[in-house]
N, C-alpha and C positions, 0 to 999 in steps of 0.2 A: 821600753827601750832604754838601755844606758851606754853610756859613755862613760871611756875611761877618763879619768883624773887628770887635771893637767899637771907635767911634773913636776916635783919641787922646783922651788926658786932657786936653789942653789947649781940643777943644770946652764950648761952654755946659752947664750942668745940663739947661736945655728941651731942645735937640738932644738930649741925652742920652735923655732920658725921648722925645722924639718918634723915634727912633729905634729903641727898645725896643717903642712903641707899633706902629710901622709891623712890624715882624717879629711880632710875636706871633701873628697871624693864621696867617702862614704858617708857624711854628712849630705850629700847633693843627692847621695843615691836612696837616701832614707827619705829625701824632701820629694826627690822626681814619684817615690813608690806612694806616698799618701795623697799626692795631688791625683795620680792615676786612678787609684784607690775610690778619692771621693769622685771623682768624672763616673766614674763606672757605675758608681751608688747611683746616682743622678740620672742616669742614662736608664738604670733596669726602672727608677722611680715614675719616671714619665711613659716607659713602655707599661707599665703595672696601670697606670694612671688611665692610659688610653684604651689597653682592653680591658680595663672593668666601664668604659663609657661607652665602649661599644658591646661588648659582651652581656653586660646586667639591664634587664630590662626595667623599663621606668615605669610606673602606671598613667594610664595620660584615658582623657576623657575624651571619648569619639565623637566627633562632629556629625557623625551620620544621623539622620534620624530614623531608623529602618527600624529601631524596637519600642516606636511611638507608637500607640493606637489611639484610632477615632474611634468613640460612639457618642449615639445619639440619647439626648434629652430632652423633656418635655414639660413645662408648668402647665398642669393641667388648671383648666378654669377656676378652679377654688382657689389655687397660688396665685390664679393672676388677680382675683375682686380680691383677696384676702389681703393684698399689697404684701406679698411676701416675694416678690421676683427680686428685688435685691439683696436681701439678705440669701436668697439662695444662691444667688452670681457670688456673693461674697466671702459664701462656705465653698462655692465651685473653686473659686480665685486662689483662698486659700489654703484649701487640698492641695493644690500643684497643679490643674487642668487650665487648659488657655482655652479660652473660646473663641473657634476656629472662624464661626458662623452663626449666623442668629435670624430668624424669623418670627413675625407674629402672625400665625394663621385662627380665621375663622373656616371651622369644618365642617364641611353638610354632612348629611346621612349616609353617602353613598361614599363617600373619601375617605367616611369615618369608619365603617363597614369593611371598605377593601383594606385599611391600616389593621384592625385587627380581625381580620379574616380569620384567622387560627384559631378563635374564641367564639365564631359563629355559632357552634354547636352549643355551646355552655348556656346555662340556665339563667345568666347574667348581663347574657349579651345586648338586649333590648335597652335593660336598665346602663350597662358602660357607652353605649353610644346616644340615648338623651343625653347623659354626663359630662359627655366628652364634646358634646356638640353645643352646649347649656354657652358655652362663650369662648371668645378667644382663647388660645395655648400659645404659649414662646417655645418653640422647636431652636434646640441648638447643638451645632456638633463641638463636642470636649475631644479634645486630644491632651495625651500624656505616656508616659510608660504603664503600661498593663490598665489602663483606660478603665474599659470593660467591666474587667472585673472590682477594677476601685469603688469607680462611680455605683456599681448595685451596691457596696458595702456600705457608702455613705449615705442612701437614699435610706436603705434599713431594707424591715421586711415590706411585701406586700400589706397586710392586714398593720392600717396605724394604731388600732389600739394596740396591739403584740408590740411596737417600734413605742411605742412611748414608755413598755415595761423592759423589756431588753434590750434596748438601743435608744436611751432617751436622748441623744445628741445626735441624732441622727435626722434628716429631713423630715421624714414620714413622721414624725415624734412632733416635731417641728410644725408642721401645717395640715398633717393629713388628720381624719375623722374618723375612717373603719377601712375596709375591704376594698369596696368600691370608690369614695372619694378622698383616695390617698396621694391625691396633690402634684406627683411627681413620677413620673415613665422614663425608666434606664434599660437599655438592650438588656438582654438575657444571654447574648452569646457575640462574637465575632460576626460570626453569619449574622446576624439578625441587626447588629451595629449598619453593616454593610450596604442591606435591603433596605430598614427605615431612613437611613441616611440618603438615600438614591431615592426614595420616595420621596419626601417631604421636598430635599432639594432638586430634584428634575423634573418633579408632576405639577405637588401642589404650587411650589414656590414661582409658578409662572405669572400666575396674578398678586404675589406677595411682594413686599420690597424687604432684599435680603441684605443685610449687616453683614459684612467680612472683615475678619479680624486680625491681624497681622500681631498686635501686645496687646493687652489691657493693663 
């Protein structure tokens, strides 16, 4: 923006003054256009401001807990004489699982039989229930996101010798011995989370005294 020149010094005072008088206007009307100017910047800035806080979505971490799942664990008798139950809670802990629930059951033959009914037929079955019935187990329910299938990963394989050669940080690696006395019983599926979890807690746990766990 410019402005003309004020006249030489050698014009009248009146010129002078009628000359100052003639611009002023538009001096006013150059000052009223940029204040409008900046209001309006102002104006679109705060409308820009507000629908991108309502328009852009934020990421925000859901309170619900609907994508947690329970299943169920088991120190079989060798982890519990073996004095291995806390270092297992300790690897449970710090996986990310909470223990939901805790039991110490002793299991007879006939509790031990209907829990794994599914393996009645197998060639092993006589030998897993002396086993399993040899002494107390701590049954407990873990909860976390995708549960299930964590907890089998961290237990290892079935067979301990195989988990101490491909999975040596892994539980089975950890306390288990072979096939049969490998320390530690993780569901195999949702369903089957569901069932043993309903067992242990509505059947056997009626003569048990059961730990409920809100943190650890």
């Amino acid at each position: 923006m410019f402005f003309p020149f004020f006249p030489p010094t050698s014009h009248s005072r009146q010129e002078l003054v009628l000359f100052i008088v003639r611009f002023i206007p538009t001096i006013t009307i150059y000052s009223l256009t940029f204040q409008m100017t900046l209001r309006i910047f102002l104006l679109l800035g705060r409308f820009l401001f507000f629908y991108l806080l309502v328009s852009v979505p934020f990421p925000c971490r859901s309170s619900s807990s609907g994508s947690t799942q329970k299943t169920l664990a088991m120190i079989k008798p060798d982890g519990m004489s073996g004095n291995y139950t806390n270092r297992i809670k300790n690897v449970i802990l710090e996986s990310g699982f909470r223990i939901v629930k805790e039991t110490i059951v002793q299991l007879d033959e006939d509790t031990a039989a209907s829990f794994y009914a599914e393996h009645s037929t197998k060639s092993f079955f006589s030998n897993l229930i002396k086993y399993i019935t040899s002494g107390p187990v701590l049954v407990m329910v873990l909860e976390k996101e995708n549960a299930v299938a964590d907890w089998r990963d961290l237990i290892g394989p079935t067979d301990a010798h195989k988990a101490k050669v491909t999975r040596p940080h892994s539980i089975r690696a950890m306390c288990g011995l072979d096939s049969e006395k490998n320390c530690i019983h993780g569901s195999d599926s949702t369903q089957s989370a569901q069932r043993e979890i309903s067992f242990f807690f509505k059947e056997v746990s009626t003569g048990a005294a059961v730990t409920e766990h809100d943190e650890l």
